[in-house]
C-alpha positions in Angstrom: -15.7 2.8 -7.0 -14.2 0.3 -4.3 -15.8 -2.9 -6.6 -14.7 -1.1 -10.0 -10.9 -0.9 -8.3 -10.9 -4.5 -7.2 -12.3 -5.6 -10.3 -9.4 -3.4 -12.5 -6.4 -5.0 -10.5 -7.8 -8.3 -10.8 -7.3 -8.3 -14.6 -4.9 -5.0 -15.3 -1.9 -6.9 -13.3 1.1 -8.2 -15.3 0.8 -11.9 -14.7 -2.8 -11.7 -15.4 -2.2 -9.3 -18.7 -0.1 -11.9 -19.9 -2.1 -14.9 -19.2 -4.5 -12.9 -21.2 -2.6 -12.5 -23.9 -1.6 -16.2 -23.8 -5.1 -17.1 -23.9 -6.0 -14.7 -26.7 -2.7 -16.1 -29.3 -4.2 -19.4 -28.8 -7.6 -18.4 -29.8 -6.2 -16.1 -32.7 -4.4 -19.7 -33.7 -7.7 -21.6 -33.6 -9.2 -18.9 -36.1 -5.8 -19.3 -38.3 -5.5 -15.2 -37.7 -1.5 -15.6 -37.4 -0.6 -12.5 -37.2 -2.5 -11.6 -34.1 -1.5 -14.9 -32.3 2.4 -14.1 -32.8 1.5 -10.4 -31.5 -0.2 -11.8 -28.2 2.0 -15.0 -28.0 4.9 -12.2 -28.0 3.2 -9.6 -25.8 3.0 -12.4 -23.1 6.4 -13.1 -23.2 7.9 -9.4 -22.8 5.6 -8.9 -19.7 7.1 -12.0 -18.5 10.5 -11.5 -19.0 10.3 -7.8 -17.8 8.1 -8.8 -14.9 10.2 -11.7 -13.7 13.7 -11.1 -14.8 14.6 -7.2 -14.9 14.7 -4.3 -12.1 11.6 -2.7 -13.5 9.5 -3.6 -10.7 12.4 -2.4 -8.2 13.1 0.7 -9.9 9.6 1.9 -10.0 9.2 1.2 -5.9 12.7 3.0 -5.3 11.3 5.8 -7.6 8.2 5.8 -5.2 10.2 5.5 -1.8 12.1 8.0 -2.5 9.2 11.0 -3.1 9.6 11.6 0.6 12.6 11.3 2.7 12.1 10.2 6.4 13.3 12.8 8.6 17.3 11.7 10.0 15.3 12.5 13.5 12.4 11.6 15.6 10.8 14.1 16.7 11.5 16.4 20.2 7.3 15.7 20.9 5.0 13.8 19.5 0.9 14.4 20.0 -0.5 11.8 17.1 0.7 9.1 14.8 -2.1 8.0 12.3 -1.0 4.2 10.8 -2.6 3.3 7.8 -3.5 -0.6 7.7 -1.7 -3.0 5.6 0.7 -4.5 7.9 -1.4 -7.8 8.7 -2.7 -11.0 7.5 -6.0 -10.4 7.9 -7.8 -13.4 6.6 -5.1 -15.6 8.9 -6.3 -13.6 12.1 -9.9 -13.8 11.1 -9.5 -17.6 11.5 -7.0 -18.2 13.7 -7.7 -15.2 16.4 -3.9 -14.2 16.1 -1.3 -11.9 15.4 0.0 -12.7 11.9 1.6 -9.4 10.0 2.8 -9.2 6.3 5.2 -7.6 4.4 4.1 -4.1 5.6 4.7 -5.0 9.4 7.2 -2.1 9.7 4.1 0.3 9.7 2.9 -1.3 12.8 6.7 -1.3 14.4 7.6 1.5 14.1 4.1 3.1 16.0 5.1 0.8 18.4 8.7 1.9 18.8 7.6 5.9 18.6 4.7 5.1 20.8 6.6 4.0 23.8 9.6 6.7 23.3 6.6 9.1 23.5 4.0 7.6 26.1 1.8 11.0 25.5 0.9 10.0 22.1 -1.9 8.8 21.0 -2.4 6.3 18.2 -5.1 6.2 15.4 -5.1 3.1 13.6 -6.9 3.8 10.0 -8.3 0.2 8.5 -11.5 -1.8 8.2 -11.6 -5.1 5.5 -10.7 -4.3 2.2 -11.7 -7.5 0.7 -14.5 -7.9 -1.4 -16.4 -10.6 0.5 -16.2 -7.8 3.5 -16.0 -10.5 6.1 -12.8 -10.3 7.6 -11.4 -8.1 10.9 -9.5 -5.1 10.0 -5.7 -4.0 10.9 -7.7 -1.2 13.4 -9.3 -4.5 14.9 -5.8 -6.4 15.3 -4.0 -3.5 16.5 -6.0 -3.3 19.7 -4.8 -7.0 20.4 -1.5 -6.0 19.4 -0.4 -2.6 21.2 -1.4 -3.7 24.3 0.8 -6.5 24.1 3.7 -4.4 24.5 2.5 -2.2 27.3 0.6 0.2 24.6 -2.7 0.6 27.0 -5.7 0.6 24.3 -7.1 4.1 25.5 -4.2 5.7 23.5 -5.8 3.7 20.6 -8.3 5.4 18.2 -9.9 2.8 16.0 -10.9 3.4 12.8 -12.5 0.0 11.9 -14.6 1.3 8.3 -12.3 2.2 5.7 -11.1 0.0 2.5 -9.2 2.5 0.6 -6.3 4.7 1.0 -9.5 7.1 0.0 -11.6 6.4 3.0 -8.2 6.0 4.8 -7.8 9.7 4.9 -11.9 11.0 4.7 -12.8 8.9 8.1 -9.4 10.0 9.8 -10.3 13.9 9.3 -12.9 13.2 11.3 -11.7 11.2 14.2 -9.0 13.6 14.3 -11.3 16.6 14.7 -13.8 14.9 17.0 -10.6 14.2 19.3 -8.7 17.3 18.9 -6.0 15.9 17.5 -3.9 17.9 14.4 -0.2 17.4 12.8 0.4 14.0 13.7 2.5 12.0 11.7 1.4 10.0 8.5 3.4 6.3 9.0 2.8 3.7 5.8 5.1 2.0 3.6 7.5 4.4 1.8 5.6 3.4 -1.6 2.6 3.9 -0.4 3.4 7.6 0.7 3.1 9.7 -2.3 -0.4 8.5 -3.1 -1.5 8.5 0.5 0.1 12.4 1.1 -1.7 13.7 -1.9 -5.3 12.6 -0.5 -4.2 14.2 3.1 -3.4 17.2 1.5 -6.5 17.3 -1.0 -8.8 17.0 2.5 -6.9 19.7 4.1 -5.1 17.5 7.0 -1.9 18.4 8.1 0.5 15.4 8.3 4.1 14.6 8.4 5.5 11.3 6.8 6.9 9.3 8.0 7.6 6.3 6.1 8.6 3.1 6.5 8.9 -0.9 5.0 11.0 0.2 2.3 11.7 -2.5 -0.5 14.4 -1.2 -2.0 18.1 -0.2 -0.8 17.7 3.4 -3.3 20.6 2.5 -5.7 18.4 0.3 -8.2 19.8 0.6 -11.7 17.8 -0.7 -15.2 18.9 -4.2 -15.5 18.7 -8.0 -15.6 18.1 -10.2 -12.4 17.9 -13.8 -12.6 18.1 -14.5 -9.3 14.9 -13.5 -7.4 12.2 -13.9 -10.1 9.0 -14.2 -7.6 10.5 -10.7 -5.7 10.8 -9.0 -8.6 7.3 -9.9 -9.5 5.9 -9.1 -6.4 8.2 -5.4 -6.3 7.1 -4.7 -10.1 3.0 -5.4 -9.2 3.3 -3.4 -6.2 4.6 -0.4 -7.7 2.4 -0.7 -10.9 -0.7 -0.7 -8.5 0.4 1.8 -6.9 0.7 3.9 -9.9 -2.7 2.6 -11.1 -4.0 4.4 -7.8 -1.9 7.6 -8.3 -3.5 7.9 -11.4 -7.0 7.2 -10.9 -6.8 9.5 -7.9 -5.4 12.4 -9.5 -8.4 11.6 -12.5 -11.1 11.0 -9.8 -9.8 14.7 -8.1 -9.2 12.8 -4.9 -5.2 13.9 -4.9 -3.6 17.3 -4.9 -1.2 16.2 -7.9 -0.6 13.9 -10.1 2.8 12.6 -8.3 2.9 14.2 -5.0 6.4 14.8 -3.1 
């Protein structure tokens, strides 16, 4: 399943689609079948445009972000926090024994801000290598260079070093969470990323509260025309398109509670 995935984004992502397409109207124009190459040859050129130069992307993500509100509060206590990985360069830190983050560092922030308003808490980091080579450290792995940094001792850490998917996110948590007693903590990932990742919680039977965070979007995205940021506007639209990808093969695989949770 975690191959098949990989394999399915690699060619089911606009820009790819539309290279595709590309490729296939010149092949259709080789074989003189016209009609098809204008079809493809046009195909490619809508994803384009709609990928590079419209909200679409942005107004899926804010349509995501906004399943599930962060509470205007922190908490009054706080036992647990689980942080799903995603917030660092992995392959950088493999090579260079760093600290590099992403565009998801705001996961890995915020624990740190809530963990050292509430020094009780303890931390669960959920994230092994989700590349397919399999040969690179894990946010869990960089976490326990990171926290400490910032007077985070690593025996509030609890590392979960094996999973690759949001999937195996949520099935190895359950268990380090019962084998350390642990129960309601709160769920913190990118805002996007929260529907999808709340629906597998729930499906295993783990009570969480979201929490999320690294939004991308300011929530008053309206249907339109952007010329200005083309590559952010690819980036926003292939995010929330895998994301949706993952919602649905989920909910078909039984491995959500719905569909579109919120």
């Amino acid at each position: 399943m975690f191959v098949i995935s990989k394999l399915v984004w690699i060619f089911a992502q606009p820009l790819s689609l539309a290279f595709f397409l590309v490729f296939l109207a010149l092949l259709a124009g080789l074989l003189r079948w016209r009609i098809l190459s204008i079809l493809a040859a046009a195909g490619s050129a809508l994803i384009l445009f709609v990928t590079l130069y419209t909200t679409a992307g942005n107004l899926l993500m804010q349509g995501l972000e906004q399943r599930f509100a962060k509470p205007p509060a922190d908490p009054d206590n706080l036992q647990c926090m689980i942080v799903l990985g995603g917030g660092f360069e992995n392959e950088v830190n493999t090579a260079r024994h760093g600290i590099e983050f992403n565009a998801g560092a705001d996961r890995f922030v915020e624990a740190l801000r809530l963990a050292q308003k509430f020094p009780q808490s303890r931390i669960l980091v959920s994230g092994g290598d989700g590349s397919l080579s399999g040969i690179y450290e894990g946010d869990a792995a960089a976490s326990a260079r990171f926290f400490p940094l910032f007077g985070v001792g690593r025996d509030r850490l609890i590392e979960e070093r094996q999973s690759r998917t949001t999937f195996e996110n949520a099935v190895n948590t359950k268990e380090f969470l019962a084998s350390q007693g642990l129960s309601n903590c709160l769920l913190i990932t990118s805002g996007f990323h929260m529907p999808r990742s709340v629906g597998i919680f729930r499906k295993l039977g783990i009570d969480i509260v979201p929490w999320p965070t690294d939004y991308r979007t300011d929530g008053q995205v309206r249907l339109g025309f952007d010329f200005t940021q083309p590559n952010l506007n690819a980036q926003n639209l292939a995010t929330a398109i895998r994301e949706w990808y993952g919602l649905v093969g989920y909910y078909l695989a039984g491995r959500t509670s719905e569909l579109y949770p919120g």
